[in-house]
C-alpha positions as a printed NumPy array, in Angstrom:
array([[189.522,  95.201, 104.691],
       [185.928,  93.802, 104.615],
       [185.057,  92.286, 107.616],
       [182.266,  89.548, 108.479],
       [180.689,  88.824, 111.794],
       [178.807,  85.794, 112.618],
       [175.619,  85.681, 114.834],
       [172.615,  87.916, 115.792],
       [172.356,  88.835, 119.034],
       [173.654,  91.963, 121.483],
       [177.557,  90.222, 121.677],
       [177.45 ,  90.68 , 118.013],
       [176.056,  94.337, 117.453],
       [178.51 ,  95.034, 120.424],
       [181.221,  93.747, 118.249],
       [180.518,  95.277, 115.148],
       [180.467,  98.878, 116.679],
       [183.975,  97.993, 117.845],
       [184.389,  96.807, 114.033],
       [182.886,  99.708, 112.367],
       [184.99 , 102.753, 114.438],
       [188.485, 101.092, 112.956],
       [190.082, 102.738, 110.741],
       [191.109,  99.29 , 108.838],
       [187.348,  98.211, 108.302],
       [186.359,  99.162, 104.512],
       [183.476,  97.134, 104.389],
       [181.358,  95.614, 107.564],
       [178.792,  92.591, 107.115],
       [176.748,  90.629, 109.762],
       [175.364,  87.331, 109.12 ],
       [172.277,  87.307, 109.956],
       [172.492,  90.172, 112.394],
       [169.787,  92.528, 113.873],
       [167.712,  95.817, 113.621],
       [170.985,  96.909, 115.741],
       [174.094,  95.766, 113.579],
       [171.475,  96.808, 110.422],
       [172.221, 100.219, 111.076],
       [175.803, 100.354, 110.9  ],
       [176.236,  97.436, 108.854],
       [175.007,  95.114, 105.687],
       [173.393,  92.028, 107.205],
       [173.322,  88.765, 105.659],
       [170.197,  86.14 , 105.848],
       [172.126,  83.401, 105.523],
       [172.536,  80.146, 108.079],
       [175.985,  80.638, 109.393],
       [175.97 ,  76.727, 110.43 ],
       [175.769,  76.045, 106.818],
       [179.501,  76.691, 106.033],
       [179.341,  76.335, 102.069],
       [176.914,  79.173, 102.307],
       [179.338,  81.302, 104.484],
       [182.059,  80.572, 102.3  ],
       [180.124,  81.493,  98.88 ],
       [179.484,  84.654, 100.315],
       [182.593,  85.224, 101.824],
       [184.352,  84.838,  98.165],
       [181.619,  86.931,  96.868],
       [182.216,  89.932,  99.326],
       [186.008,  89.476,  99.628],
       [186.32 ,  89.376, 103.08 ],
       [189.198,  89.003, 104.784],
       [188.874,  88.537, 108.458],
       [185.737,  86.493, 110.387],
       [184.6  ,  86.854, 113.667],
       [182.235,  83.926, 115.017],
       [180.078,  84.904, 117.665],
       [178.581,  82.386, 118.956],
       [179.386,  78.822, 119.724],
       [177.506,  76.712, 117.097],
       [179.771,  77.01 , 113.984],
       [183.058,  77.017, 116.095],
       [182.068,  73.314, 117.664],
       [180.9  ,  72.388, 114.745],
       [184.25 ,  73.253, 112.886],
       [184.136,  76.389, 110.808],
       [187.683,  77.272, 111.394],
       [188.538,  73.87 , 109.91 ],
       [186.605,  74.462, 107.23 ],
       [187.966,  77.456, 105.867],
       [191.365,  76.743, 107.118],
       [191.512,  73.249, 105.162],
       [190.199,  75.25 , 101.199],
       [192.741,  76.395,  99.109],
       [189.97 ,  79.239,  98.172],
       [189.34 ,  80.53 , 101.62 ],
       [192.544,  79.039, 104.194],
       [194.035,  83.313, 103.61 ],
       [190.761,  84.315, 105.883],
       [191.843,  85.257, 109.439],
       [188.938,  83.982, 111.497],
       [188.87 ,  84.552, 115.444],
       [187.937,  81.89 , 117.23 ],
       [189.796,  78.108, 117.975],
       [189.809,  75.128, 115.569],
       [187.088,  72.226, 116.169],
       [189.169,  70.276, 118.268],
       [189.955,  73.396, 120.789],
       [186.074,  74.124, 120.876],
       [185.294,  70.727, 122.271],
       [186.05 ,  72.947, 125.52 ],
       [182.64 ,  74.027, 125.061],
       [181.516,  71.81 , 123.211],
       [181.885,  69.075, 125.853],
       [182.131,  69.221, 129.774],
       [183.659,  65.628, 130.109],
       [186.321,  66.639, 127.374],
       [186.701,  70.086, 129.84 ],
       [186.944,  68.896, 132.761],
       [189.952,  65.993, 131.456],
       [191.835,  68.823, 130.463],
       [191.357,  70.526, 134.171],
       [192.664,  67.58 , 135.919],
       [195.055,  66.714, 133.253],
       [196.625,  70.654, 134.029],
       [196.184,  70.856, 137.662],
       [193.575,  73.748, 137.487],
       [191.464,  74.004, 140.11 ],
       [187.69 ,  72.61 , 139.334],
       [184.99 ,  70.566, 141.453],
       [185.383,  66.788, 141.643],
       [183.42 ,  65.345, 139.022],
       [182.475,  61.546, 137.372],
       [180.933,  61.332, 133.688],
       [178.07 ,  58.947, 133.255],
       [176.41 ,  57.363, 130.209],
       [172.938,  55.312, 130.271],
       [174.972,  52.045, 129.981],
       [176.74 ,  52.913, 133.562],
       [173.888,  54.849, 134.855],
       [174.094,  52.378, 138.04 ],
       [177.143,  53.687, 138.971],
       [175.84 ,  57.935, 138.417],
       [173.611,  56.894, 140.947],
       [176.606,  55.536, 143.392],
       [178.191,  58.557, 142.861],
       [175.762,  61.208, 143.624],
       [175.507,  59.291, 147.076],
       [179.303,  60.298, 147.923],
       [178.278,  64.138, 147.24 ],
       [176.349,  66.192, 149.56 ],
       [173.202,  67.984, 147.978],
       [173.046,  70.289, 146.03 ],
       [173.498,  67.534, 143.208],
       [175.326,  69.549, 140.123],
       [174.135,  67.819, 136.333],
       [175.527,  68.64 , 133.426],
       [174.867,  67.701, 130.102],
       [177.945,  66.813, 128.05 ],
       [177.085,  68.841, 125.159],
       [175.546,  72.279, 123.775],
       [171.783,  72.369, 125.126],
       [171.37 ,  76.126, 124.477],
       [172.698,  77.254, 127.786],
       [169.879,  74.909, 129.682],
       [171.098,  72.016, 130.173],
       [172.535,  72.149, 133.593],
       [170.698,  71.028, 136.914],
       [171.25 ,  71.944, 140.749],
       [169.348,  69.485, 142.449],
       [168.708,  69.642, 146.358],
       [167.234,  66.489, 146.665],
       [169.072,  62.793, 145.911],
       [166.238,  61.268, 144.646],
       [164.942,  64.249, 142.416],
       [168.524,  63.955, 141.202],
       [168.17 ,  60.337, 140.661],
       [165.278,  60.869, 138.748],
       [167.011,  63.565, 136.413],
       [169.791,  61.922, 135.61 ],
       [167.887,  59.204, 134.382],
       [165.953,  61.749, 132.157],
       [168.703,  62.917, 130.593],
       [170.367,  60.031, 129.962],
       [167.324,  57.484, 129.453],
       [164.744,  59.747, 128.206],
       [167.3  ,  62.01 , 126.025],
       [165.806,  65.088, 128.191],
       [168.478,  67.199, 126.295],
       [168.899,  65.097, 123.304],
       [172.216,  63.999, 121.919],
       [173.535,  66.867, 124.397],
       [172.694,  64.587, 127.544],
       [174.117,  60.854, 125.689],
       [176.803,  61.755, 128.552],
       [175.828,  63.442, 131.878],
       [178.913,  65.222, 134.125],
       [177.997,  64.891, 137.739],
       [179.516,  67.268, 140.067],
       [179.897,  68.089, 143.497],
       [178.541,  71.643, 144.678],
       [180.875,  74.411, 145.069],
       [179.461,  77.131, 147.485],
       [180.827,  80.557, 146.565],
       [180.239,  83.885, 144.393],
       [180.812,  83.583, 140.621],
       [182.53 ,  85.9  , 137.894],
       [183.469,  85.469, 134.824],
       [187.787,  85.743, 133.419],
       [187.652,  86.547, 129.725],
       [191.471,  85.826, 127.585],
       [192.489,  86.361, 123.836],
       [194.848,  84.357, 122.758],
       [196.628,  84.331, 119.501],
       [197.775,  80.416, 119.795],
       [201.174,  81.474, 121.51 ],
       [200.391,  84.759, 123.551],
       [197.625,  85.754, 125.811],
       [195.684,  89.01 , 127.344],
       [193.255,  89.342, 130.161],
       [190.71 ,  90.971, 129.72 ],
       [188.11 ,  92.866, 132.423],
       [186.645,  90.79 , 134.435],
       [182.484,  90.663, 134.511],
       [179.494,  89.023, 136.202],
       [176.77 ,  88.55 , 135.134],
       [173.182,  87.062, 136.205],
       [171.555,  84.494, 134.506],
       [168.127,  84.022, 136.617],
       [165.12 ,  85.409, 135.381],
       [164.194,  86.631, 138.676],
       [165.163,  89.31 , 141.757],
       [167.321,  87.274, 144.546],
       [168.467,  84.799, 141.219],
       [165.396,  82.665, 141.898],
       [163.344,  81.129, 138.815],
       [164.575,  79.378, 135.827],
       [167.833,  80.098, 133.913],
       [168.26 ,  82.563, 131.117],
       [170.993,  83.577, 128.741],
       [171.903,  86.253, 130.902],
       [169.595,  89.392, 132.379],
       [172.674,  91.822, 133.049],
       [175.947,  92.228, 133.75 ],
       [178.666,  94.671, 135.068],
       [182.462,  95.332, 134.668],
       [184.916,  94.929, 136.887],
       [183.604,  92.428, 139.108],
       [184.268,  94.65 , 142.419],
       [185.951,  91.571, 144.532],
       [188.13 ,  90.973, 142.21 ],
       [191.353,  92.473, 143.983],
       [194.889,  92.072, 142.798],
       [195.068,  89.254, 144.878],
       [192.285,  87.291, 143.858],
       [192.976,  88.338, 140.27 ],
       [196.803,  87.294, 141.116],
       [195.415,  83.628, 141.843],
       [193.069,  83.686, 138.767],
       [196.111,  84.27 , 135.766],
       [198.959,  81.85 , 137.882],
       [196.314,  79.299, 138.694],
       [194.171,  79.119, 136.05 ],
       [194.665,  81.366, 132.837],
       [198.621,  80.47 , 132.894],
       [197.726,  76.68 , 133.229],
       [195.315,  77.015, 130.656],
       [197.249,  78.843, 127.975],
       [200.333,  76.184, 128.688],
       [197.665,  72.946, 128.439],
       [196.721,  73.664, 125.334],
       [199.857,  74.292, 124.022],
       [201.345,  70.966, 125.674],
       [198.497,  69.444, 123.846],
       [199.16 ,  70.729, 120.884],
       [195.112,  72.057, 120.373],
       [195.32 ,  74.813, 118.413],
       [193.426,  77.906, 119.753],
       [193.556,  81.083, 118.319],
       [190.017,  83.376, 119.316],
       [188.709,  84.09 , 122.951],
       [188.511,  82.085, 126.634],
       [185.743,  82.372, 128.185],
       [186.276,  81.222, 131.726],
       [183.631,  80.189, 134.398],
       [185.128,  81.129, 138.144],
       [183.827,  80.824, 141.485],
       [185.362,  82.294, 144.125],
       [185.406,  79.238, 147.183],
       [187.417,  81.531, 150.294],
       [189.44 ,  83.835, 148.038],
       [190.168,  80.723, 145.717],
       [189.042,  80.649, 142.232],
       [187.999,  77.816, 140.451],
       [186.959,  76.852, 137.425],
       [183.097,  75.815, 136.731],
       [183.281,  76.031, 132.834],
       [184.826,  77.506, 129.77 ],
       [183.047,  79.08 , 126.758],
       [185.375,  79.24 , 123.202],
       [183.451,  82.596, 122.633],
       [182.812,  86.072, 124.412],
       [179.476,  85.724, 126.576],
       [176.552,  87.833, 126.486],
       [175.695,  89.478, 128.349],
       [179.333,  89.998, 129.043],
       [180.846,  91.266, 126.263],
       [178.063,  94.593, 126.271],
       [180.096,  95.175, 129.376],
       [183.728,  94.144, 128.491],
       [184.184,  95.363, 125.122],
       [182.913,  99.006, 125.854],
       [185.957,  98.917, 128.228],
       [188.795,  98.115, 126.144],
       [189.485, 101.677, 124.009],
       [191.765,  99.31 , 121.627],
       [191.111,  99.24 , 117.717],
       [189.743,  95.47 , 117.6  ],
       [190.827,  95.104, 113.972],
       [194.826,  96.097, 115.086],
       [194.313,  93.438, 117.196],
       [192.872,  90.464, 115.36 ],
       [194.863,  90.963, 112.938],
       [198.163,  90.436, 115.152],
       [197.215,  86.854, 115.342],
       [198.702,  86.466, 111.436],
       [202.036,  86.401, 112.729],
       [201.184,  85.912, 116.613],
       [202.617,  89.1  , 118.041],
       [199.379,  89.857, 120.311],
       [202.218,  90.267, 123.073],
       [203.497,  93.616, 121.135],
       [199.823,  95.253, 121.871],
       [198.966,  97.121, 125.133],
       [195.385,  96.954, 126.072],
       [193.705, 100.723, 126.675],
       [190.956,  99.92 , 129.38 ],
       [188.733, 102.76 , 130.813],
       [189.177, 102.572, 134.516],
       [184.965, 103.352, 134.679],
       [182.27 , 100.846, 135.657],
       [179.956,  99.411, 133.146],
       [176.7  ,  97.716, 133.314],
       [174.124,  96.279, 131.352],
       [170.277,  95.53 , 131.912],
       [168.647,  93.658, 129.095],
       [165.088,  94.083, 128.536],
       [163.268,  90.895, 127.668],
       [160.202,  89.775, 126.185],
       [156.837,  88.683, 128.751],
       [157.701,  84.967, 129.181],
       [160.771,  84.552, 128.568],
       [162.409,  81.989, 128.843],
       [159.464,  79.849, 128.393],
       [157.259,  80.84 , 125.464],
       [157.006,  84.553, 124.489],
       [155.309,  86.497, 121.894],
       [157.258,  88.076, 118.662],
       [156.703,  90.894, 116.633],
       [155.233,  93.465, 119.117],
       [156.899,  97.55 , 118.016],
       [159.447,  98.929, 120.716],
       [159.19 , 102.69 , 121.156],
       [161.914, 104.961, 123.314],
       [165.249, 103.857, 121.965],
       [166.062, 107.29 , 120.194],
       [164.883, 108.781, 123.725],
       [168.367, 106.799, 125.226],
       [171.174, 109.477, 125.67 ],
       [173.27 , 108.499, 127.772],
       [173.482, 104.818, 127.316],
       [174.407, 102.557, 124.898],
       [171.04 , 100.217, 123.545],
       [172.904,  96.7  , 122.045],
       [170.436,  95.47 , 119.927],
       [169.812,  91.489, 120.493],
       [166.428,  89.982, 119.77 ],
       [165.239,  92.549, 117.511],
       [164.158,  93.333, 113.731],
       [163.404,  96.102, 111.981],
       [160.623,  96.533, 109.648],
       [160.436,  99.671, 107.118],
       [160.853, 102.261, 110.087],
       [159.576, 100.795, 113.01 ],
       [161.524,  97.802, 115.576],
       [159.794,  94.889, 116.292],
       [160.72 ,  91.983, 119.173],
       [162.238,  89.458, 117.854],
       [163.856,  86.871, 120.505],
       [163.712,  86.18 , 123.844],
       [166.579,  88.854, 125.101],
       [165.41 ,  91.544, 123.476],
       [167.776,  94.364, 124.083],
       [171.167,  95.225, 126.603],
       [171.297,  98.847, 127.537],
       [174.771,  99.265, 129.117],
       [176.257, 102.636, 130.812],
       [179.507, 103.96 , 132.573],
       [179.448, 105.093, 136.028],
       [182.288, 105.761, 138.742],
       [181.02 , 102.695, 140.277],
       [178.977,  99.826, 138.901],
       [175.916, 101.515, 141.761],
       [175.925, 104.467, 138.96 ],
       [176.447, 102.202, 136.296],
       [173.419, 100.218, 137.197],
       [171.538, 103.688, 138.414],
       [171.819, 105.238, 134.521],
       [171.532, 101.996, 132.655],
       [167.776, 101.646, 134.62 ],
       [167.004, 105.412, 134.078],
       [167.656, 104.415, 129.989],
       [166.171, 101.323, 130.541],
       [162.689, 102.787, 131.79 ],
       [162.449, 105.181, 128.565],
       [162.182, 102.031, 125.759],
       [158.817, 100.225, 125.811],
       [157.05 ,  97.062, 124.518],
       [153.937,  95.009, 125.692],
       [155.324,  92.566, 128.01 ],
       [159.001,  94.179, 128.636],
       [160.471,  93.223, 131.836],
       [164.323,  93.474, 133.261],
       [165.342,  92.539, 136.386],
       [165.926,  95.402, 139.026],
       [168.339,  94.172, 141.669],
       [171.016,  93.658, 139.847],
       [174.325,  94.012, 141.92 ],
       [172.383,  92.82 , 144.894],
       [175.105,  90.366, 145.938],
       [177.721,  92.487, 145.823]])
């Protein structure tokens, strides 16, 4: 079958190596991909939030499944979209309806379905600049640090921790009064602190049936200790090593069971992946977000794991028997260190030529913010590339993914080097 997959960074080249090695993939496009998915793929220059454009080519090309990568299309209703015209509603695409997405798409909308389902979460209150008054009642029953959230998608930035009440104050009333993060901070979820270590639960669901998948964590700070401002992710390793059978016990009968069943009582549709938020508060998980896509850096950790045909296993959602599939996962450690661009993630140069990747062995390189130009690579994002390795424990993991990491070079490349240091 010819296969498209949405979105351009290293979650999406890590997918469509998964894609390529099945023996069910004819044909394998990315839209718009990378230098990385270029190689193995066709990529597509198209915007893949303008959904008459998707669908034009996906007639054109005859595909038959889609995978959306990131979160974008999926909150803005791509699913829907296809799923509603009589020329495209055949297409199998992975990942939940509109309605489902407002998961991610909204924290107010998330947390309501927490409470509504007993899953464990922080006490919150959701505030809007016509009740700001009362925000600022609220944040006096917490104890500092002050959690903000912005209701909607602000590109993975638009959530505060705030030691101080009146420097919370003040935010709150920038996001809601001076539209800090746009339309995204109209609503602001307040919440109090939870003081623990985080990790992140990953599910695929079909609509009726469910797998876990390896856990990861991952660490979004720019810099060593996670100090400095937030990123979309500087590494990440597989399995989280804390998470024993007990803890991971706790996580599927108090959270991913609840979660699965919710939706279901609620009748939202969700058919794609759960991305689930945990920290772990005394050996008790709880949930701090979800995502209705695979994270990244995550998935250049989780995905090498799972030995699976992907393809097999999309395509069991046509008649929802993902139940009848067995998941293959190598028992190794993996890790990733991504490599990003002098700057980031404030402003950053583009365009400057990466040398060393065909010196990487032993390693995996996931292309992410990258291009290629006639025969030379060129930086292209922020996150620039995720080199990810097996080792017996994530320590060697870590320890091979650095020795790869320090043979690719650019002007301005920097990666952090302590990952694992809380573990």
């Amino acid at each position: 079958m010819n296969i498209l997959i949405l979105g351009s960074g290293g979650r999406e080249h890590a997918f469509a190596l998964k894609i390529a090695d099945s023996k069910l993939t004819d044909k394998l496009y990315v839209a718009p991909g990378n230098s990385g998915t270029q190689e193995i793929a066709t990529n597509i220059p198209i915007n893949i939030n303008d959904f008459e454009q998707v669908k034009k080519k996906s007639l054109e090309l005859g595909i038959s499944m889609i995978i959306v990568g990131p979160e974008d299309p999926l909150v803005n209703g791509i699913h829907d979209f296809f799923a509603k015209d009589k020329e495209t509603n055949s297409i199998t695409i992975i990942g939940p309806k509109q309605n489902a997405a407002s998961l991610e798409g909204s924290k107010d909308f998330a947390k309501k379905f927490l409470v509504r389902h007993k899953i464990p979460t922080a006490r919150y209150a959701t505030f809007t600049r016509e009740n700001i008054k009362e925000g600022f009642k609220f944040l006096k029953t917490l104890t500092p640090p002050y959690v903000l959230k912005a209701d909607g998608l602000a590109a993975g930035k638009g959530v505060l921790i705030i030691d101080s009440f009146d420097e919370a104050k003040s935010q709150l009333t920038e996001m809601l009064v001076g539209e800090k993060f746009g339309i995204a901070s109209s609503k602001v979820v307040i919440e109090e602190f939870l003081d623990g270590i985080e990790l992140s639960c990953f599910v695929l669901t079909d609509g009726v049936n469910y797998k876990v998948l390896p856990t990861a964590k991952d660490y979004k700070r720019i810099g060593e200790g996670d100090t400095g401002l937030n990123t979309g992710g500087m590494g990440a390793v597989s399995p989280v090593p804390f998470a024993n059978k007990t803890l991971l016990n706790k996580i599927e009968q108090n959270i991913i069971i609840p979660t699965i069943e919710g939706l279901k009582k609620d009748n939202i549709e969700y058919q794609g992946f759960i991305f689930i938020g945990l920290i772990n508060v005394n050996n008790n998980p709880k949930v701090i977000e979800y995502n209705v896509r695979m994270g990244d850096p995550e998935t250049e950790v989780v995905l090498p794991r799972i030995q699976n045909d992907f393809v097999e296993i999309f395509q069991s959602f046509k008649n929802k028997t993902l139940d009848k599939i067995e998941l293959n996962i190598d028992h190794r450690s993996a890790a990733t260190v991504v490599l990003v661009s002098g700057g980031y993630p404030s402003s950053y140069n583009k365009g400057i030529k990466i040398t060393g990747i065909d010196h990487v062995v032993d390693s995996t390189v996931y292309h992410a913010g990258a291009i290629r130009e006639k025969e030379n690579i060129y930086t292209n994002g922020g996150r620039v590339l995720a080199i990810t390795s097996f080792g017996n424990n994530f320590q060697q993991a870590l320890k091979n993914s650095y020795n790869s990491a320090s043979k690719i070079n650019f002007k301005g490349k920097y990666y952090r080097k302590d990952l694992g240091f809380d573990l």
